[in-house]
MARNU-420919 format. One record per residue: x, z, y of N, C-alpha, C in turn. Coordinates in pm, whole numbers, plus 32768, in hexadecimal, padded with zeros to 4 digits. Each point is the difference from the previous one (the first is absolute). Layout:
<sites>
XZYXZYXZY
...
</sites>
This chain:
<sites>
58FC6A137C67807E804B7FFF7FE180967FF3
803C80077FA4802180CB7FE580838053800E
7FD48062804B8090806A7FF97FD3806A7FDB
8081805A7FC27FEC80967FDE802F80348056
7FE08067804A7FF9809C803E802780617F87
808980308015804F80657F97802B80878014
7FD4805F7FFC806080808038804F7FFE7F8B
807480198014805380317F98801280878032
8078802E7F72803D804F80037FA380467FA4
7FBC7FD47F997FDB80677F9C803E7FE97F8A
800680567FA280267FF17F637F707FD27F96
801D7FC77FF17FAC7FAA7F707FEC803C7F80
7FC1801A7FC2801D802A7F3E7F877FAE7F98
803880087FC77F687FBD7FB980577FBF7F79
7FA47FBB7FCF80237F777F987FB17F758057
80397F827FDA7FE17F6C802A805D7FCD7FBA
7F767F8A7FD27FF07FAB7FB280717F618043
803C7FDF7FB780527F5E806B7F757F947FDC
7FE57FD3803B7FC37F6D7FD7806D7FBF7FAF
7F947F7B7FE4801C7F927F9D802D7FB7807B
80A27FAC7FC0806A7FD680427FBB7F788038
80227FF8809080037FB38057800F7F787FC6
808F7FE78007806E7F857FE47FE57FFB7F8B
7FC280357FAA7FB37FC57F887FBC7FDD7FFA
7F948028803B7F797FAB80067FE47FBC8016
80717FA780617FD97FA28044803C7F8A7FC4
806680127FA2800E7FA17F547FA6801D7FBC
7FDE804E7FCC7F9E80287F787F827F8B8052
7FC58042807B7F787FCD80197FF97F597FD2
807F7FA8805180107F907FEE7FF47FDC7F6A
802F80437FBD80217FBA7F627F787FF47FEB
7F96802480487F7F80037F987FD47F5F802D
80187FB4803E80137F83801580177F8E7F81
805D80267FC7804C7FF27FA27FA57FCB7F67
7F90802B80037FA480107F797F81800D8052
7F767F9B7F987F8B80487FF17FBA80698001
8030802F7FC37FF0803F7F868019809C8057
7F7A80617FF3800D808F808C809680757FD7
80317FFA80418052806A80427FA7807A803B
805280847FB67FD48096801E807280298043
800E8028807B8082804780507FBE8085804A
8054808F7FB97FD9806A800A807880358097
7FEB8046801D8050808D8082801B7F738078
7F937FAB8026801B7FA380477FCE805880A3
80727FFA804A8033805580747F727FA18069
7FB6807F80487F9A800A807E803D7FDB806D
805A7F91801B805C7FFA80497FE77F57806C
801D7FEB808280057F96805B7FF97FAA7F8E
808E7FB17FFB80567F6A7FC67FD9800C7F6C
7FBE80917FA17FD97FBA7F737F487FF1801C
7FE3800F80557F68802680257FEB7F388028
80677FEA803380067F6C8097801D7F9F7F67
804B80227FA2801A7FA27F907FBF7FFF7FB9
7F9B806A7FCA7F537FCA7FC37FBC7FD88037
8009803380887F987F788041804A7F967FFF
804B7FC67FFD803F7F7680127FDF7FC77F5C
803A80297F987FA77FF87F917F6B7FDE7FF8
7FE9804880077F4D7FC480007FC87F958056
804D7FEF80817FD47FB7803880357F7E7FBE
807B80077FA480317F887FE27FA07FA67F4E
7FB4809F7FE27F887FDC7F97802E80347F87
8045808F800B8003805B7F937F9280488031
7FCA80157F867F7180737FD2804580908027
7FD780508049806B808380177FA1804B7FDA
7FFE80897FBF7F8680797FE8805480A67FF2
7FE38044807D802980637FE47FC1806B7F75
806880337F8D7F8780477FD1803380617FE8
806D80078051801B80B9800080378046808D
8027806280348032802B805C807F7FA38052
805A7FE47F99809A7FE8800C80047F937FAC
7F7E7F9D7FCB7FFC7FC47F947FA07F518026
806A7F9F80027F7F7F79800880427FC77F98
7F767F7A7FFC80067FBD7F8F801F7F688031
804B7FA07FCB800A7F9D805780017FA97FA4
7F857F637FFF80307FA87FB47FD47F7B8065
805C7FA97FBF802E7F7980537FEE7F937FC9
7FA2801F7FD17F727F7F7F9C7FEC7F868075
7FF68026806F7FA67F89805780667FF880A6
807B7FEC7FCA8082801780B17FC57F538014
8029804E80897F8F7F58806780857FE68062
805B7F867FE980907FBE801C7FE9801F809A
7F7D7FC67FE97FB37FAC80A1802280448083
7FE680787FC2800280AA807F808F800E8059
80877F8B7F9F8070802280327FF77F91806C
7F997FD3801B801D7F8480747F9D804A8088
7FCF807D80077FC3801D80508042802E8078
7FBA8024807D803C807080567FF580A27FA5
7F9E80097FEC7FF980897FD58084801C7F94
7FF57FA67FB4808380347FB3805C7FFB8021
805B7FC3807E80767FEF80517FDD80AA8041
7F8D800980178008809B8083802F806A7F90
7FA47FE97F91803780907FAD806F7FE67FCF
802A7FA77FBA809E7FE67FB7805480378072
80237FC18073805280128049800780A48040
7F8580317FCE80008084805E805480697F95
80327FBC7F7A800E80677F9680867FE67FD1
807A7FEE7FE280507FD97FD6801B80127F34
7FB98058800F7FD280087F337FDE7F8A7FF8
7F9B7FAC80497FC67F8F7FCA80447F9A7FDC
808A7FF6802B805D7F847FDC7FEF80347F45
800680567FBC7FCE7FF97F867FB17FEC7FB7
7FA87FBA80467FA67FB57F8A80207F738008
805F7FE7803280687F6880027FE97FE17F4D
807D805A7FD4802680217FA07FA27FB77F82
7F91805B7FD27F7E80137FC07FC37F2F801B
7FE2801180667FB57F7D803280427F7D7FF1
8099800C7FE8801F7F757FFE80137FE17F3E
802C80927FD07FF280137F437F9E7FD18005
7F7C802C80057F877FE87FE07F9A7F638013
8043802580907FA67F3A802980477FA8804A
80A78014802680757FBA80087FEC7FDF80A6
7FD98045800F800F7FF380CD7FB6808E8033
80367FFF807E7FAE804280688041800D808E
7FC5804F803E800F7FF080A9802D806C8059
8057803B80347FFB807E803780297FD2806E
7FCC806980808034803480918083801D7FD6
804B803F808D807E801E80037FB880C78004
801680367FB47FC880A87FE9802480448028
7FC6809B8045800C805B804E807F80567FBE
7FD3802B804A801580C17FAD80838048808C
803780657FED80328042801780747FC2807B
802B801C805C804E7FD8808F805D805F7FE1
80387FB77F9E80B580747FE380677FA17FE1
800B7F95806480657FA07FE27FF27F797FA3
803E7F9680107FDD7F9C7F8B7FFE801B7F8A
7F887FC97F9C7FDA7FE77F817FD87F997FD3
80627FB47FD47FF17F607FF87FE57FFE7F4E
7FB87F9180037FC67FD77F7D805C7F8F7FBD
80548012800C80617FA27FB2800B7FD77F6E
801280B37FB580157FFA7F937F657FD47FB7
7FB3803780497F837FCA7FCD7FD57F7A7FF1
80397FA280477FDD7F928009807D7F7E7F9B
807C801B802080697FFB7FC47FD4801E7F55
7FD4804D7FD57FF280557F797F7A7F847FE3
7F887FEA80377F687FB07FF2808A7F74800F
80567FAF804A80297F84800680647FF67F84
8045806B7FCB80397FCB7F917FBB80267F5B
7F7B8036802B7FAC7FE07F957F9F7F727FF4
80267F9080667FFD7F8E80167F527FE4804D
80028090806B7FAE7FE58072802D7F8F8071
7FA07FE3805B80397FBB807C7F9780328054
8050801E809A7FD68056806B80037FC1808A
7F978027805780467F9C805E7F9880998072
80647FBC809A7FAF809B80467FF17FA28076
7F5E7FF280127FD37FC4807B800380738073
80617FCA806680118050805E7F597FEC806B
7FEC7FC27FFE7F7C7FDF80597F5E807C7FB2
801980117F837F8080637FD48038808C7FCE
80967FE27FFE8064805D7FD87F9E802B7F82
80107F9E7F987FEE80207F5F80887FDC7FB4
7FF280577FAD80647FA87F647F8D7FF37FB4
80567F717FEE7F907FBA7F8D803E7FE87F87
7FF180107F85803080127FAA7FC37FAC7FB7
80947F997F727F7E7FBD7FCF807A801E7F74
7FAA802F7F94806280177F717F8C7FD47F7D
7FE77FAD7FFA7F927F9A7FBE804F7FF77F66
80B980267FF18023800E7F9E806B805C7FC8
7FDC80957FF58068804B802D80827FEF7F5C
807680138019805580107F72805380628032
802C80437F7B807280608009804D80018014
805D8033800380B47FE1804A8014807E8015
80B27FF8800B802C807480458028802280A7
7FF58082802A80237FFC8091805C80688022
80257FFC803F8060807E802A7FC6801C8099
7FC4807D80217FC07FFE80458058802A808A
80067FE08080804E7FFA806480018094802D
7FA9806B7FD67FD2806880427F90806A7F89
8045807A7FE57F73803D7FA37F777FED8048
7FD47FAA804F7F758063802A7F977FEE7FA3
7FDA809180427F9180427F8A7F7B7F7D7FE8
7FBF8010807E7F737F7E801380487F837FBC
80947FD68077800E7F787F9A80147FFD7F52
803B804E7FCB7FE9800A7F757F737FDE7F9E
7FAA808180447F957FFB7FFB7FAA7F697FF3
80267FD480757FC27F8D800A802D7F6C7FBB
806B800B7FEB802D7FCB7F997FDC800F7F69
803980537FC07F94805D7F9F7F877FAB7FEB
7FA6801D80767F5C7FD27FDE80137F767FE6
803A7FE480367FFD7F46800C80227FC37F81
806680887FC880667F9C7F637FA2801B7F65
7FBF8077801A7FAE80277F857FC57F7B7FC2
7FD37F9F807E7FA97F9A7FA5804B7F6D8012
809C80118014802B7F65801180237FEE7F69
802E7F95801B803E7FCB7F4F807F801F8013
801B80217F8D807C802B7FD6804580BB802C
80837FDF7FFD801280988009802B7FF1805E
800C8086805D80237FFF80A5807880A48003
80577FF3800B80498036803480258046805A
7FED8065804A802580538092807980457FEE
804A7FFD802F807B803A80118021804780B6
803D80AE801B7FD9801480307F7A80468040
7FBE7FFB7FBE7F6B802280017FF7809D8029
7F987FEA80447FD380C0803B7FFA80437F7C
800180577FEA7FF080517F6D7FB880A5803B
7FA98012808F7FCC807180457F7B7FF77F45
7FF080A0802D7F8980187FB27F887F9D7FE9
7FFD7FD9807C7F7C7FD2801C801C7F707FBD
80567FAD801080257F967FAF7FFE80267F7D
7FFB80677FD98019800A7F5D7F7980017FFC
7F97805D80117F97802D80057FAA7F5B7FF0
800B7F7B80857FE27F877FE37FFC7FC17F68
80A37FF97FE6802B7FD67F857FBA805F7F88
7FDF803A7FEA7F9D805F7FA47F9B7FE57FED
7FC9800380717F4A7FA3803E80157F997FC7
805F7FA680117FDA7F587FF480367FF47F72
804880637FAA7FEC7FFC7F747F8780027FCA
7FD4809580357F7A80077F947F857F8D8026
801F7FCE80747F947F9F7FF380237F677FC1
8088800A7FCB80037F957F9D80A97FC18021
8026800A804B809D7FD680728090802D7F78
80457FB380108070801A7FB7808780128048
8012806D80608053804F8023806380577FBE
80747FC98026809580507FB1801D802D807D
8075805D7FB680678054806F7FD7806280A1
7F7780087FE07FAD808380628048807B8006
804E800A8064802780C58047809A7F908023
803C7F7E7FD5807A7FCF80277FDA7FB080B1
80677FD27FDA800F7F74809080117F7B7FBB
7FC780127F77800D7F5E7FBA7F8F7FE67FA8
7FB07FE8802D7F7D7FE07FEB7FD37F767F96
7FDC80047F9380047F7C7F947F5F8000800A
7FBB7F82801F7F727FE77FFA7FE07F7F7FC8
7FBA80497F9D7FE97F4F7FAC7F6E7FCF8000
7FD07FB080587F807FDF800C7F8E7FF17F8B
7F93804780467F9E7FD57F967FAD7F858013
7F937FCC7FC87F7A7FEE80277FC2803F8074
7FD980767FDC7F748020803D8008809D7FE3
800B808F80737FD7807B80017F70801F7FDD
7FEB807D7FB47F91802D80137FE880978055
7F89803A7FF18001808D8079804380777F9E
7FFE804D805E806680787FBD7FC98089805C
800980617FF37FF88084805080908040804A
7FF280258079808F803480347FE380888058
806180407FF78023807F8064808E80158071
7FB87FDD805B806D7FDC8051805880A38014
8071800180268074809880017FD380208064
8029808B80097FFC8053809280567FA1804F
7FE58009807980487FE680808087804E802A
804E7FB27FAC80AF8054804280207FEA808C
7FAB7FE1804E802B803E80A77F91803C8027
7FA580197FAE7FB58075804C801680867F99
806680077F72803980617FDF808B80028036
803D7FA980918067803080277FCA803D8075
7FB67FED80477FCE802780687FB1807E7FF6
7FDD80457FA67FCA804F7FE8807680788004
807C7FB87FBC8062807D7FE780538017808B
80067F9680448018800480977FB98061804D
7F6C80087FF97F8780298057801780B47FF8
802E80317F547FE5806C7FD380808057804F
80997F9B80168071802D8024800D801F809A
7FB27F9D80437FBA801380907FD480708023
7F937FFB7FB27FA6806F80248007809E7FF0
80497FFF7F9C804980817FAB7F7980437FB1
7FF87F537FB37F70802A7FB8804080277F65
7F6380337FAF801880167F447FC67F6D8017
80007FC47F867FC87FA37FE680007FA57F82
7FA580187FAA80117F877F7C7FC87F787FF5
80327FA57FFD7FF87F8F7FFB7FF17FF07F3E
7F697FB180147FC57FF07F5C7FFF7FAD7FD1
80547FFC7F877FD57F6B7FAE806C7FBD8046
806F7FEE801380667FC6806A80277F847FCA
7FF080047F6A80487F977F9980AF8005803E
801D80707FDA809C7FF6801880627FDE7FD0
7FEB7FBE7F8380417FA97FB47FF97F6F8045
7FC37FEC804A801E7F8480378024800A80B3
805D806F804A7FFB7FFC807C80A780018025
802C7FDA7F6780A47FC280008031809F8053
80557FCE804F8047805A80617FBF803A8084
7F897FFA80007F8380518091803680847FFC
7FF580237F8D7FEC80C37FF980BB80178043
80317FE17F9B80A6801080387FED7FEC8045
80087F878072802A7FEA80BE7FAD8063803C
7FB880207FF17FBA80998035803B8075800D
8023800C7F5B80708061800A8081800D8032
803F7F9B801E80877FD9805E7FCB80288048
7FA7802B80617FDB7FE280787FFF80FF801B
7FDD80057F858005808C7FC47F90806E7FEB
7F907F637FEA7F6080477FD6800C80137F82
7FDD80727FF77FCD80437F597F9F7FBD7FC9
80017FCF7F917FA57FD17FC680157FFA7F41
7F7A80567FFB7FCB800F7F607FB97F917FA8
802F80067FBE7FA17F877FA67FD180497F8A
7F63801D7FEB7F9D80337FA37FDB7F707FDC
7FE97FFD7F7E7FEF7F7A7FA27FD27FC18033
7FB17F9D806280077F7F80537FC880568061
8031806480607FD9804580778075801E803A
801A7FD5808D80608023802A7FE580728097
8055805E7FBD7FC3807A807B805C80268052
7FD58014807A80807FD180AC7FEC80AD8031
8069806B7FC67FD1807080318008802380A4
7FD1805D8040802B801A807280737FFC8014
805C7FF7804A80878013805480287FF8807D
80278065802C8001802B80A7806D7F938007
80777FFF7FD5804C7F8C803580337FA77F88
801E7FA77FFB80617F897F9E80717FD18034
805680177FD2809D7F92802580307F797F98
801D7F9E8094801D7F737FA0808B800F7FD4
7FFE7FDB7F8E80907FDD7F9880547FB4806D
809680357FFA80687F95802480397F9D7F50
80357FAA803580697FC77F85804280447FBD
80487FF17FB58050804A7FC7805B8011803D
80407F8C80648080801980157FEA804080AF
7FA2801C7FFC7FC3807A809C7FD57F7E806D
7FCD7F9A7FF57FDA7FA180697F8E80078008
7FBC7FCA80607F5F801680337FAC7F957F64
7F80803F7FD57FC07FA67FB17FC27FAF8036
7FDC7F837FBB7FE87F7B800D7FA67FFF7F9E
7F757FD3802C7F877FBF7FCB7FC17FA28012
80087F937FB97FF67F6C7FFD7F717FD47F93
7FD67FA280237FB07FDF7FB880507F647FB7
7FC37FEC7F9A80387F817F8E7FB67FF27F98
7FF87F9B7FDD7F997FB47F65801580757FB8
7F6D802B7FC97FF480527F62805F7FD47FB4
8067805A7FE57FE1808A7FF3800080488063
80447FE880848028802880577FA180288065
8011807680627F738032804F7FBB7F6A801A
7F61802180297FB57FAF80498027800280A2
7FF77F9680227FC7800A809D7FCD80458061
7F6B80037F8C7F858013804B800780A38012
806D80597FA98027808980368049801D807F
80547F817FEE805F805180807FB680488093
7FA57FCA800C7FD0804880887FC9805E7FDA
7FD180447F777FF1808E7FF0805E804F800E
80647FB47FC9809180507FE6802A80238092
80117FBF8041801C7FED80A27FD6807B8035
7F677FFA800A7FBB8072803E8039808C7FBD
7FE780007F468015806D801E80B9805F7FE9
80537F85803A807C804A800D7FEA80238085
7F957FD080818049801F808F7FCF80CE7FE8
7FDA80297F8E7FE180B77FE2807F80377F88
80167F997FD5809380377FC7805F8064804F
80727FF17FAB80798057800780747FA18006
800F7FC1803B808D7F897FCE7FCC7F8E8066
806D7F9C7FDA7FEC7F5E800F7FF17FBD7FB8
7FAF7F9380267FFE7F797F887FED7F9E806B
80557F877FA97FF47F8C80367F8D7FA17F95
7F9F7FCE80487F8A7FAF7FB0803A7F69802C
7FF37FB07FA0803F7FA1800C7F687F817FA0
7FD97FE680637F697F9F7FC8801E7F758025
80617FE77F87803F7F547FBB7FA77F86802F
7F62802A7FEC7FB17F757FDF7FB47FCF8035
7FE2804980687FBB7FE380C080258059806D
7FF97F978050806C8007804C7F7C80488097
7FA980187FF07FAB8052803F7FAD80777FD8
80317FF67FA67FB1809B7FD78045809C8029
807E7FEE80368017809B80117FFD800B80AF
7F9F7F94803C7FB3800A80867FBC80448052
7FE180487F817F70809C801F8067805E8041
8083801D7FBB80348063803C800C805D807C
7FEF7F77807D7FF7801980767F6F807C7FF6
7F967FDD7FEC7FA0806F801B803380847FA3
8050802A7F908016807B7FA7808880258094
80687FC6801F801C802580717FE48051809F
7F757FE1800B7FA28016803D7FD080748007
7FE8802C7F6A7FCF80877FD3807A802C7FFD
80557FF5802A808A806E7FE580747FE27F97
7FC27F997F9A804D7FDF7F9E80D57FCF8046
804E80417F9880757FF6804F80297F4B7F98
7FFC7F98801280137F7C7FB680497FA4807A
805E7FDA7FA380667F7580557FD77F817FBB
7F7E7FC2806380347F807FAB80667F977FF5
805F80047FB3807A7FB6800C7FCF7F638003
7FC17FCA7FB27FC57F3E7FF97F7B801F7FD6
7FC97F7D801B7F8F7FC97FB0800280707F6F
806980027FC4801B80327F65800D80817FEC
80158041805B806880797FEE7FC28075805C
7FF980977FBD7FB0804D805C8069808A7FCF
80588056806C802080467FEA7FB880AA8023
7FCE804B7F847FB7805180558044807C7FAD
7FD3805980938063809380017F9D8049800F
7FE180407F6A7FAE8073800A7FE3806E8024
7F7B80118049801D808D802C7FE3808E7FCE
7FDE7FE97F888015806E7FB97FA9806F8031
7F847FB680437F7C8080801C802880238082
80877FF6803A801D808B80407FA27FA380AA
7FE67FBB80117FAC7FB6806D7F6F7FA67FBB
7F9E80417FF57FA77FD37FAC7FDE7F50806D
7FCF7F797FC17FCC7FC680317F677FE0805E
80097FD5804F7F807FED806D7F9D7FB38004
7F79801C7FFA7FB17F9B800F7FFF7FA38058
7FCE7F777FF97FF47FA0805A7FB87FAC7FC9
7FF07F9F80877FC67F777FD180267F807FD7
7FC97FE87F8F80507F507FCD7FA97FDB7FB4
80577F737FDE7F947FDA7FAE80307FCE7F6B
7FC07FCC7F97803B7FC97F9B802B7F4B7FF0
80917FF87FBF802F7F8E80177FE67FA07F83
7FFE80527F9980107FC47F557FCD80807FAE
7FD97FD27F987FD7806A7FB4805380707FE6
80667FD07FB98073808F8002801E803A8074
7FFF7FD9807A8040805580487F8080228053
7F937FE67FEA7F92804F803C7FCE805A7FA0
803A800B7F907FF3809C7FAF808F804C801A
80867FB28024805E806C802C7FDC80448072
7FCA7FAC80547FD08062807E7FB1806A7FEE
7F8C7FD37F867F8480597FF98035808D7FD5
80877FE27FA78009807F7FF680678055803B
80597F9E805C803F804480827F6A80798045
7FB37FA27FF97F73805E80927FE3806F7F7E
7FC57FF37FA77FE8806F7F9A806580888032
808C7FE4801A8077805D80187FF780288057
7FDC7FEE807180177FEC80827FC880888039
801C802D80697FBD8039805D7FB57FCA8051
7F91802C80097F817FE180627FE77F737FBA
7FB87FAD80657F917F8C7FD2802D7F6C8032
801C7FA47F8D80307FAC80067F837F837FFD
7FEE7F9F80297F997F8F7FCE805B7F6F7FF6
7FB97FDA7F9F80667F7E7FB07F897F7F7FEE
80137FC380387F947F76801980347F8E7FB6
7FB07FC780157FDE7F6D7F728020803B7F89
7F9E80657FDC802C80337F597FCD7FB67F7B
7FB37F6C80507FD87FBB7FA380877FCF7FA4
80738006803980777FE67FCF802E803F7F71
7FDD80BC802C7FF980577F6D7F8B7FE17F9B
7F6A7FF2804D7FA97FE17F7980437F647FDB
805B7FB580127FFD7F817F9E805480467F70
8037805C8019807480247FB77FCA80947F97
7FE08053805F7FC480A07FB57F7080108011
7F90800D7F7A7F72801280137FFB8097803E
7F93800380377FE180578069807080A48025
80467FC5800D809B8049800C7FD980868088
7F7B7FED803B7FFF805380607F8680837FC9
7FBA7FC27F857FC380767FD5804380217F57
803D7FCC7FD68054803D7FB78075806E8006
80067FF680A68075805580397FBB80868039
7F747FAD80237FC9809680657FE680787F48
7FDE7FCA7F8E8003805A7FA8801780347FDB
80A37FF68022805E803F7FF88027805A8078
7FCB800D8054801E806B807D80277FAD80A3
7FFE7F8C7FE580367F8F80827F9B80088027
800C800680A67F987FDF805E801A7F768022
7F9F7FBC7FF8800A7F7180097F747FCC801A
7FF47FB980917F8C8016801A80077F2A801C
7F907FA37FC27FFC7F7E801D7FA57FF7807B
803C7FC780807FAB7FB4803C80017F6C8008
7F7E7FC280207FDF7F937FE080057FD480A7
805F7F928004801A7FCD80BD7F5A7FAF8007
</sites>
């Protein structure tokens, strides 16, 4: 176990780089399953859960070779079924919740496989429905031994069809997706996630041979092949660590350029920022967060408090709102945050309270916070991290803060941001890791 020791209360300037996206990688990695034949995947993020899913890879008998910084090579010449009947592979699957995606890949390819029930993040239920639902009406059959707590999966003959999917989610798409590239016939998604990172998949699994229609919609046409071959990929910047960045800069009352942002693909990020009444420049894929002593949040038009919700791409992500959260409790105004899609994630609050933050949590859903507009700077303290996002909203509550805050189990932030504590000190953050 690790925590950071933080003084805040300094200003930041610099340029930083976003990593290569999270919630991408952890589709992209899987597809290399998919084919023989080696896979090149470039800006692949130094990070916990994509670090825990190459090892789970290799151990499952992909060839892995780093041969660049941000760069491995992965081919899946010699996958060994066998490994899914072990303990070891129940400890790591289950410790990772990405891993329910190589479902997908494994049952196209050799028409079965085996998974734990998978980790990840303590922010309310995340049930695998559509995922499984989407693999049974591509004419899988599933069964879940409660006694080893596996799904066992057996699709020995996958065919196409259409589905209307009960729910966009992003993974279940995804995982669907992998599964239909190689059934017979054409497969249909209706509904379908249409986030970047799903497009970004559908691109990949073209050039390696996949016959994908209707990529950037919610109606997805896939007409099976044979057999993929390898292809080269570049995974996008990370749009929550270029939202969190523009959060960090508004906190802090930092300059700050954010490089290479790919802002053509961050939909509506930059706007909800600006509701919120951070300045922000966009230099041809650089987005620069100038200083500002104060910001005020937008009302409605018709003068009522604003409302920020998260909802399926196009619509904000999620995985912002607890940036957003943090950094209205330094605003000028009110906002009501309203986080639709777990029902534990706006939990942290209690500790930003703590530090002074003025927030009502109304439900599970609903967080009303009244900014204070600088005029009572926030306080250091002690806590710890709950989930990845909201152990970087905190991180950069303490960045703000007066005096010295320490924030424990930060193994929570490295699953999510690569070394997020010396990328920050480069920028002027005192941020000091101790190791418990």
């Amino acid at each position: 176990m690790a925590s950071f020791k933080i003084n805040g209360g300094f200003k930041l300037s610099g340029e930083i780089v976003p990593q290569g996206a999270k919630n991408e990688a952890l589709q992209i990695l899987c597809a290399v399953l998919l084919t023989e034949e080696p896979i090149t995947i470039h800006k692949v993020p130094d990070i916990r859960d994509v670090n825990k899913l190459i090892e789970l890879l290799a151990s499952i008998g992909v060839n892995v070779q780093k041969v660049g910084a941000e760069s491995y090579r992965f081919e899946a010449s010699q996958v060994d079924l066998s490994y899914l009947e072990t303990e070891e592979f129940k400890k790591k699957a289950s410790s990772l919740r990405g891993s329910v995606m190589i479902l997908g890949p494994l049952l196209a390819r050799f028409g079965s496989a085996k998974m734990p029930k998978p980790g990840g993040d303590k922010i309310g239920r995340r049930r695998l429905d559509t995922h499984f639902i989407g693999f049974q009406k591509l004419g899988a059959k599933f069964n879940f031994d409660n006694e080893s707590h596996f799904y066992e999966v057996d699709a020995t003959d996958l065919k196409g069809t259409y589905m209307l999917l009960d729910e966009a989610s992003v993974t279940g798409t995804a995982n669907i997706i992998l599964a239909a590239v190689l059934a017979k016939g054409i497969t249909t998604i209706y509904n379908a996630a249409c986030e970047p990172y799903i497009q970004q998949l559908c691109k990949m699994l073209n050039r390696m041979g996949a016959n994908i229609s209707g990529i950037g919609s919610n109606l997805l046409t896939i007409e099976g092949v044979e057999s993929l071959g390898g292809t080269t990929h570049t995974l996008l910047p990370d749009m929550i660590e270029v939202g969190s960045f523009i959060g960090l800069a508004a906190m802090t009352k930092s300059n700050l350029r954010i490089k290479d942002a790919r802002v053509d693909q961050l939909g509506i990020i930059p706007d909800t920022f600006r509701r919120l009444g951070i300045q922000l420049e966009i230099e041809g894929d650089d987005i620069v967060v100038p200083e500002q002593e104060s910001y005020r949040i937008e009302k409605f038009f018709d003068g009522s408090i604003l409302t920020i919700a998260d909802a399926i791409w196009p619509g904000f992500t999620p995985d912002l709102l607890s940036i957003v959260l943090v950094t209205a409790t330094q605003a000028k105004g009110t906002v009501l945050i309203h986080q639709k899609m777990f029902e534990s994630r706006l939990f942290f609050v209690d500790k930003l309270i703590d530090m002074g933050a003025q927030i009502i949590l109304c439900d599970p859903h609903r967080a009303t916070v009244i900014g204070l507009d600088r005029q009572t700077p926030l306080r250091g303290i002690k806590m710890s991290s709950p989930d990845i996002r909201a152990g970087v909203a905190l991180l950069i509550a303490a960045l703000s803060a007066e005096g010295t805050s320490v924030i424990s189990n930060v193994e929570q932030i490295d699953r999510g941001y690569q070394y997020i504590d010396k990328r920050l000190n480069a920028l002027g953050a005192q941020i000091e890791r101790i190791e418990d």
